[in-house]
N, C-alpha and C positions, 0 to 999 in steps of 0.2 A: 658593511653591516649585514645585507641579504646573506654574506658567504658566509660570515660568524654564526647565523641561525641555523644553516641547512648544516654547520659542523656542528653545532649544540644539538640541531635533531639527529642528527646521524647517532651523536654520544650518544644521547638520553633516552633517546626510541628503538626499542629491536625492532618495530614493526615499520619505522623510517628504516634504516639501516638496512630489513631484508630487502625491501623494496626496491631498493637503490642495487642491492645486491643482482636480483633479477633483470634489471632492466641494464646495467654495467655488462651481466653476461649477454644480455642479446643483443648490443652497437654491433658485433662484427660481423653477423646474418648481414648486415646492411651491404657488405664486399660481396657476397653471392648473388646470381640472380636470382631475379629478375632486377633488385636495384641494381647492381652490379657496381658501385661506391668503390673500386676494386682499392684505390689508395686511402680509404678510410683504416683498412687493415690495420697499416701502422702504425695509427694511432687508438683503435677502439679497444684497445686493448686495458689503454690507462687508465681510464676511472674504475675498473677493477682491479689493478696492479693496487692506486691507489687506496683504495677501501680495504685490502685485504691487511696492508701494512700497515693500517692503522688501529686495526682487533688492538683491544685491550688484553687476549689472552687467546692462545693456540687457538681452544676453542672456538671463537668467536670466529677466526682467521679461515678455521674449517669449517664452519659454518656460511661466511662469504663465498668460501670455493665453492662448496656446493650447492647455494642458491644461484652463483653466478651459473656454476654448467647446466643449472634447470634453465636456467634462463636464455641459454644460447641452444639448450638442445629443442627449446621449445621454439626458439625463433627460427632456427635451421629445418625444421622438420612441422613446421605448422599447419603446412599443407596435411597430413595427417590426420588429424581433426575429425575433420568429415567422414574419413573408414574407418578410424578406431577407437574416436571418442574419448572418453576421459582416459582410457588405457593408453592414449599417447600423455598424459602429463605422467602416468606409474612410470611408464618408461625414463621417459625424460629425470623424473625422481631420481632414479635408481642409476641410469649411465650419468645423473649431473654431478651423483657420491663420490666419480671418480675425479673430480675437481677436488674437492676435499683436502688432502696431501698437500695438493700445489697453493691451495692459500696456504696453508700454513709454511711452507717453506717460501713463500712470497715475504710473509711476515717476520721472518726469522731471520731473510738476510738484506733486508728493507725499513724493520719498526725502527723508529727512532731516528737518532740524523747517523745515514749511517756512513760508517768509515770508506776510508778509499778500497780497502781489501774487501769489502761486506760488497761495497760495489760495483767492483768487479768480478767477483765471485757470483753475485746474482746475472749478470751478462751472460753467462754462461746457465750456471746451475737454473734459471727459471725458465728459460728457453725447453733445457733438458726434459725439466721437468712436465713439459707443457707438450714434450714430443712421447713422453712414457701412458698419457693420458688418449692421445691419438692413437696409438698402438695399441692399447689394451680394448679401445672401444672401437675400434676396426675387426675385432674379431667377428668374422661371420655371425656368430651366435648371440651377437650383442649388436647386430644391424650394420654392420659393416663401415668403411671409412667412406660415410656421404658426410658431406661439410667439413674436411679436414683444411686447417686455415690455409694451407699452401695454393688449396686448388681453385681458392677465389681471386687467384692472379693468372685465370687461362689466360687472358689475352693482354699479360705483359710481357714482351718477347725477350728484357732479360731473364724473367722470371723462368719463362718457360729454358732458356737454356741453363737456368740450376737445375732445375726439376732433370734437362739430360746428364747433369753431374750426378747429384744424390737422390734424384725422385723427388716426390711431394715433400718430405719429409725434412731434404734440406730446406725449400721453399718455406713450411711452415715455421723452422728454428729460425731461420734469420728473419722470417716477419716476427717472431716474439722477441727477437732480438733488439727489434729497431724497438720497438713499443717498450722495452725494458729499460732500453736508453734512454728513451724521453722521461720513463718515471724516475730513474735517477737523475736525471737533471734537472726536473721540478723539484724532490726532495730532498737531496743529497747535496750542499753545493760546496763540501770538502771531497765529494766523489765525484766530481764532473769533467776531470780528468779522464781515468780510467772512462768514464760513460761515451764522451768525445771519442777516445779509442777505439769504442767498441762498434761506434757506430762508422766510423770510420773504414775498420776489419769489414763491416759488413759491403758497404759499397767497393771495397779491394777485393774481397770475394766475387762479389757479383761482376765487377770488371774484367778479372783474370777468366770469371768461367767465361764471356761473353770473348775474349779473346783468344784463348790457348782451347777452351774446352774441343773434343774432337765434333765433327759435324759429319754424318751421313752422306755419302756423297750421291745425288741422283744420277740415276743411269735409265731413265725410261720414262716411261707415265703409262697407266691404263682407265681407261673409259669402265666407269662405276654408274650406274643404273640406281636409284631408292627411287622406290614406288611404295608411295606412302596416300594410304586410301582416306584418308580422314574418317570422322565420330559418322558410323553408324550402328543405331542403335534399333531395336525393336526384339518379337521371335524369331524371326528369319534372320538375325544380325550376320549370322557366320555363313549362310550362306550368299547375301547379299555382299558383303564384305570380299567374298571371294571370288563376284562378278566382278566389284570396283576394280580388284589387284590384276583383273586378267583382262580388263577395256584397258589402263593405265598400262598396262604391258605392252598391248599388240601398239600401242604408240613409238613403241621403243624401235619397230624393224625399221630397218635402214640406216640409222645411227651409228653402227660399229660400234659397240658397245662389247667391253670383255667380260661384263660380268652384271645380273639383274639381281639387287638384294632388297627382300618384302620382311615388314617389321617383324616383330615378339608376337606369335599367336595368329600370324597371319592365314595360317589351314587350322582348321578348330576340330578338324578329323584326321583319324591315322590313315594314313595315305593306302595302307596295307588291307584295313577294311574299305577303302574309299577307290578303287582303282580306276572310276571314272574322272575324279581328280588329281591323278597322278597323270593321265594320257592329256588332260587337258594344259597340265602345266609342261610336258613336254611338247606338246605342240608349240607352244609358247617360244621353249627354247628355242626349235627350230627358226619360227616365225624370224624374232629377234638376231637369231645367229648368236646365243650365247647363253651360257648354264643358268639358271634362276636358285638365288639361293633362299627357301622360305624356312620359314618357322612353325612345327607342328606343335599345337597345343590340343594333347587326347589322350586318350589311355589304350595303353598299348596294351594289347593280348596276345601280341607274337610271342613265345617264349626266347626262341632262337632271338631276336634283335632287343633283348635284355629285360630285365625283370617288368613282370607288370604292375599296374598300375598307369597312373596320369605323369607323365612325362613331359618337359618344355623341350623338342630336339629340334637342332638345324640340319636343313637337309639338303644336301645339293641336287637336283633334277639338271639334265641334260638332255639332249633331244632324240636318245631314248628310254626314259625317263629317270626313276632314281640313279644316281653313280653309286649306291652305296657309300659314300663319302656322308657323314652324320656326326653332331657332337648332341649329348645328352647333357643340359645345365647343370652343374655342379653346385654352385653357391645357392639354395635359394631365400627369398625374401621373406624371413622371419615375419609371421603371422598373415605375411601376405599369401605365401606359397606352401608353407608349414605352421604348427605351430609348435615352440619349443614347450618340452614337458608336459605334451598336450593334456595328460592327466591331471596336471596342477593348474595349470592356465587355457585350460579347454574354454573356461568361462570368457572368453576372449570372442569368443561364436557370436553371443548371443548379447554382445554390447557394441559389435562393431562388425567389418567386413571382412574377418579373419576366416581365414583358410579352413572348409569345412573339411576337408579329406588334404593331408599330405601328400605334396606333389613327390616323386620320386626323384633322387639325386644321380647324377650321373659319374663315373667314377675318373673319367682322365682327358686332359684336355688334348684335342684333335687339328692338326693342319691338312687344310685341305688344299688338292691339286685341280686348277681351274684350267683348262686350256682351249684355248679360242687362237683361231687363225696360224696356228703355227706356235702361239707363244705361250709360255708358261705361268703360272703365277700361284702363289705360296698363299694360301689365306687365314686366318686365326679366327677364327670366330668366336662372340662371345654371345650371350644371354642377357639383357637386362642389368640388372645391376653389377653383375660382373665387371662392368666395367670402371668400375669405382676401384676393383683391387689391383695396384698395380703389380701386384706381383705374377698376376695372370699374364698381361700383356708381355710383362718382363719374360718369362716363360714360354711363351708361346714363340716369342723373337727370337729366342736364344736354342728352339726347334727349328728355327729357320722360314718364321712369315716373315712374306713382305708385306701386306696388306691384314689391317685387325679391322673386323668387323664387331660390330653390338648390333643386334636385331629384339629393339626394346619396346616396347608400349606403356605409358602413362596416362591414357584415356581417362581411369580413374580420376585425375590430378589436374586436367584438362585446364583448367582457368586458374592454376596456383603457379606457385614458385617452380614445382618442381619441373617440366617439361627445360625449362631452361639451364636450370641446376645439372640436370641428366647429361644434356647435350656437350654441357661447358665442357666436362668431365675426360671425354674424349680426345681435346688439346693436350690436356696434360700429360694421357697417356701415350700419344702420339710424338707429344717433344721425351718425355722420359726415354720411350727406347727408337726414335729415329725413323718410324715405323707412319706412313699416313694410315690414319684410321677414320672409319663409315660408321656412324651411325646411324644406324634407321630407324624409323619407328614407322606404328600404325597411322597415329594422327598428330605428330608433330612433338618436338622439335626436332628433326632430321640437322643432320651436318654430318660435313665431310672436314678435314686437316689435313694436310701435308705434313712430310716427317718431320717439320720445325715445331709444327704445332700451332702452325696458322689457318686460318681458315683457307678450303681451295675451293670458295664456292659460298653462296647464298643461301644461310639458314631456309628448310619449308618450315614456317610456322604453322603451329596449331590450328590455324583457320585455314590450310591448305590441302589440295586433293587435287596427287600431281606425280606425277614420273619427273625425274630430272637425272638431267645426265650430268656428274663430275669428271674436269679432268685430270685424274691424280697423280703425281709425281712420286715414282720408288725410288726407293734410296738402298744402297748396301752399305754396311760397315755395322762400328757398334759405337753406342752411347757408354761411357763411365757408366751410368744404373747399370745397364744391363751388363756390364761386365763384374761390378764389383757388389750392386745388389744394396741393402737398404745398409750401408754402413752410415750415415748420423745417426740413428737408430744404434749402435753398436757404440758410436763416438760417446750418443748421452747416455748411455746407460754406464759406460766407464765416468764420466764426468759426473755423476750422482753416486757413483761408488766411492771416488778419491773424497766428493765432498762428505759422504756417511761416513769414511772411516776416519778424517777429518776432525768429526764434528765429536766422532766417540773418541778419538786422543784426547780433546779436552778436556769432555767430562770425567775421560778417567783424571788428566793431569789436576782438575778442580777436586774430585775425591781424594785423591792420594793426598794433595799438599792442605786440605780438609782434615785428614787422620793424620796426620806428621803435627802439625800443628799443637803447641804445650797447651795444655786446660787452662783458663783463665782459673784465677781465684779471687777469692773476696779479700779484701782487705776489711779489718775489723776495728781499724784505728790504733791500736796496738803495737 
């Protein structure tokens, strides 16, 4: 009786119905940390599948899609709030529109009791569908791919060995996958054939990769160093910050350590106007017996070491002092580090903690050469969110690192989801291309992976102020991503193309056999 009412309110109420729509899109935030629910995935998917295939009409279906993506880009990205205020729900608005489409082809090949062909052609086509919306809202320029559904299964290890076959991207299709099968088997039950199948495919996928797929093979390990100073705040912050990173360091000598990596921003001066800071961080090296790799956040006025302006660069120091070895951030954080169109959304200032000056972008990504004791080692560094794009890491592995680094700070974000979110991020990049990757930060959450994508080591949380030494496992070879690069991505865009051109055979075959068709006429009794 309760369930026939909540289906009369759904009918009879848009304002039931958006609601439901909303809260449908945000179950799967629940697989992300900080809950980390990671098998919820599978299933939160359904009471939006549900709802959308139930629209009385396209509209309504694109309508569910796009309150559900408000609703999931608002629960993935909530943490937000607090720096940009109601200009995180515009946002959230405008990337949830790209839902849109995908109800409605939810509803088209799911309304009704649908056939065995409708569902198994959804098996496929809603999945697709649901990986062309991750792609499009990965663009740098649209906040890049945080919360893409694949990457809420870092610490499932068969998971993480798809993510070595197709990247996140396969991860995400087959979690829409399973979730699609469950909705045809609650509504379809002349499709539950085909649905069984499908899910079926999907566990035979997952087993083949877990047994055939190639695996990196290790050949070493090297001693990784994060020195992560934890929240200090005040006027003095950067330079007090930059006492913590250099008492937390002189801990390090004796250790054998091949490498000391300090978070996002952790020199708040250019080294170049700063050179009492540059002699003290080699000194460091020395101390230590190993390079130190920090992160400048300042505005450079060198012309010769590239354009001016405020720049976020990594820099290697050795024990005598810079190597010239340097990468300048490429991607940066929309309104966090820029802001886009700033003439049209300049008002972004002055309601939130948007970016008053455009930081400067950097143009190519850099492997660096670290060597300690005799031995070599290949390093990738990355920036902050960087690390969310796999095609960087993928990139940078395929120059030849062994070791990917992120040197991130979320200080901002300090008591939200995102420090954890950040961190996860790094597993997946790690099992994608076979590569153990460091994350560092300022004040947590730090982690280190192994090329499987395991953890090699003890999260520093957020409430930590602490040098730890990792011991990391290098691997050679290559991963399927890195060799063949985002093809599901390639797979569903073919598989949305056979269903378009498909979908337009019939309506032309409905036209044609519409105009063939003799005029009725009246009969007059005559």
């Amino acid at each position: 009786m309760r369930l026939g009412r909540w289906r009369q309110r759904l009918g009879s109420s848009p304002w039931w119905r958006g609601a439901a729509a909303l809260l449908a899109g945000a179950l799967p935030a629940l697989a992300f940390p900080a809950p980390s629910l990671w098998w919820c995935a599978y299933a939160a998917l359904v009471p939006w599948l549900l709802l959308a295939r139930s629209a009385d009409s396209p509209r309504r279906a694109a309508l569910d899609g796009w309150l559900g993506g408000l609703g999931f880009m608002l629960a993935v990205h909530h943490w937000l709030l607090p720096s940009l205020h109601v200009f995180t729900v515009v946002i959230a608005a405008l990337l949830g529109a790209l839902w849109a489409p995908w109800g409605v082809l939810v509803r088209r090949l799911l309304h009704g009791v649908p056939t065995p062909g409708r569902g198994a052609a959804a098996l496929v086509a809603v999945p697709s569908g649901w990986l062309m919306v991750e792609l499009v809202r990965s663009w740098q320029g649209l906040g890049g791919p945080w919360g893409l559904l694949g990457s809420s299964q870092w610490q499932v290890a068969p998971a993480l060995r798809l993510a070595s076959v197709g990247g996140v991207w396969l991860v995400s299709l087959l979690v829409v996958a399973v979730n699609t099968g469950v909705a045809v088997l609650l509504v379809a039950r002349d499709a539950r054939a085909p649905a069984v199948a499908g899910l079926v495919a999907t566990a035979a996928v997952t087993g083949a990769a877990w047994a055939w797929a190639p695996r990196p093979q290790t050949d070493g390990q090297a001693r990784v160093a994060v020195v992560q100073p934890g929240v200090i705040d005040g006027a003095d912050s950067a330079e007090r910050r930059f006492d913590r990173e250099e008492a937390l360091t002189r801990r390090l000598a004796g250790q054998d350590v091949d490498l000391v990596v300090w978070g996002e921003s952790s020199v708040s001066f250019d080294l170049a106007d700063r050179p009492d800071l540059a002699r003290r961080v080699a000194a460091l090296s020395r101390a230590v017996d190993a390079d130190v790799l920090v992160n400048v956040d300042a505005r450079r006025r060198d012309a010769d070491a590239g354009s001016p302006g405020i720049h976020k660069t990594s820099v290697l120091v050795g024990p005598g002092g810079p190597t010239g070895e340097r990468y300048d951030k490429m991607r940066l954080v929309p309104f966090g580090e820029y802001v886009p169109a700033r003439t049209l959304l300049g008002w972004a200032t002055s309601v939130g903690k948007a970016a008053g000056e455009d930081r400067v972008r950097g143009t190519r990504q850099v492997v660096m050469d670290v060597r300690h004791g005799g031995r070599e080692l290949r390093v990738g560094p990355l920036v902050c969110f960087e690390s969310a794009f796999p095609d960087m890491t993928r990139e940078l592995t395929r120059d030849g690192a062994r070791l990917l680094l992120a040197q991130s700070s979320t200080s901002t974000f300090q008591h939200s989801w995102a420090p954890g979110q950040h961190a996860s991020l790094a597993a997946v990049r790690a099992a994608e291309t076979g590569r153990p990757m460091v994350h560092a930060t300022l004040t947590g959450v730090s982690a280190v992976y192994g090329p499987d994508g395991r953890r090699a080591g003890a999260w520093l949380p957020t409430s930590a102020s602490a040098a730890r030494v990792y011991t990391v496992p290098t691997a050679h070879g290559s991963t399927l991503y890195v060799r063949f690069g985002d093809w599901p991505v390639h797979a569903a865009v073919a598989i949305l193309a056979v269903l378009a051109a498909a979908e337009a055979a019939r309506l032309l075959r409905r036209r044609t056999a519409a105009s063939e068709a003799p005029p009725a006429h009246a009969w007059d009794g005559r």
